[in-house]
C-alpha positions as CSV (number, residue, x, y, z in Angstrom):
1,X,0.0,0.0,0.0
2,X,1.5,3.3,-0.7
3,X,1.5,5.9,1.6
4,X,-0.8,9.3,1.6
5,X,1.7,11.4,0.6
6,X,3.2,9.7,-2.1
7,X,-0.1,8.8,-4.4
8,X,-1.9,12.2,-2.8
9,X,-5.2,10.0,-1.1
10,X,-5.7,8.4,-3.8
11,X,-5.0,4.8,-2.2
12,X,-7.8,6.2,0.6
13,X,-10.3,7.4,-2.0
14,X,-10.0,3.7,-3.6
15,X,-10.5,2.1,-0.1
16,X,-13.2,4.0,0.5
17,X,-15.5,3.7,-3.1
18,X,-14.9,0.4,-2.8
19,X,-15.9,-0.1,0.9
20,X,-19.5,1.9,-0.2
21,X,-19.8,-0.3,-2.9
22,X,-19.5,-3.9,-1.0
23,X,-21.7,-2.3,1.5
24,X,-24.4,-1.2,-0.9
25,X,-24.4,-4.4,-2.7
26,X,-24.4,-6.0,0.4
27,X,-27.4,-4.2,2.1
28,X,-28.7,-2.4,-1.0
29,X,-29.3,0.9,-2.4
30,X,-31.1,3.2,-0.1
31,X,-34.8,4.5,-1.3
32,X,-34.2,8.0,-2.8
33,X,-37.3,9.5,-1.7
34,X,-37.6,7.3,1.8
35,X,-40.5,10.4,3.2
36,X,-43.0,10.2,0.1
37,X,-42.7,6.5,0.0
38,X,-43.5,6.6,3.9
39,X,-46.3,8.9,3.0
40,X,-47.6,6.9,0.3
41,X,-47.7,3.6,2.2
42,X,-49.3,5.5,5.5
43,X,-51.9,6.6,3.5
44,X,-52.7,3.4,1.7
45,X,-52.5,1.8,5.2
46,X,-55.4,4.0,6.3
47,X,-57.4,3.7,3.4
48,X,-57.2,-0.3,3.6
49,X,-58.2,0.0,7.6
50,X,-60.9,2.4,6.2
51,X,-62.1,-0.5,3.8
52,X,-62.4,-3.2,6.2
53,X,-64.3,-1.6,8.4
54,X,-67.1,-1.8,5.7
55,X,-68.8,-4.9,6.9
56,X,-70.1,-5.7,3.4
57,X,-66.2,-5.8,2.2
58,X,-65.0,-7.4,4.7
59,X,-67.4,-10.1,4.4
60,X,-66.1,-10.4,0.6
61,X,-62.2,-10.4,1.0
62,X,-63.3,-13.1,3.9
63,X,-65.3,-15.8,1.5
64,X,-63.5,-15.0,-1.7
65,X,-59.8,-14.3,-0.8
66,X,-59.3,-15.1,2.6
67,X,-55.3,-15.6,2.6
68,X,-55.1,-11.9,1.4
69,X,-57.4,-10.6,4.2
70,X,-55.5,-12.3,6.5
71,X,-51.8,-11.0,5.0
72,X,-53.5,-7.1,4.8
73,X,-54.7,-7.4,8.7
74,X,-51.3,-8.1,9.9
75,X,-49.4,-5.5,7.8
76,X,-52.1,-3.2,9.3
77,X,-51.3,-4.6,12.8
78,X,-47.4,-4.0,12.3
79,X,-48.1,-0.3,10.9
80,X,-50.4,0.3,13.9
81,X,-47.1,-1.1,16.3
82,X,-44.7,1.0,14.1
83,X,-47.2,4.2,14.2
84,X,-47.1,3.7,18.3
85,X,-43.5,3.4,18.6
């Protein structure tokens, strides 16, 4: 490894790109717009709470796609735990 002063960081700026890289291929590129996606999912977590209220659809989802009601009640459940938090 050369030194700092010989190559002028340029040994540092390699370890560090490459370091970001492995860590972001590794854990993935963070959301670019992490607030309106939070936004957009809050809202369509209250609208879906909104719609099983309605007895008449919940009723539906329940004989006709019952594996999807029961998928949509716990996301609900672990937005409502996340919203407490």
């Amino acid at each position: 490894m050369k030194s700092t002063d010989s190559d002028g960081g340029a040994c540092w700026s390699k370890w560090y790109r490459t370091r970001r890289a492995n860590l972001l291929r590794l854990s993935g590129e963070p959301p670019a717009h992490l607030c309106s996606d939070q936004l957009n999912f809050t809202v369509c977590a209250r609208y879906a709470d909104f719609l099983l209220k309605n007895a008449r659809i919940s009723r539906y989802l329940s004989r006709h796609h019952p594996n999807e009601l029961r998928k949509l009640r716990v996301l609900l459940s672990e937005f409502e735990k996340t919203c407490q938090n």
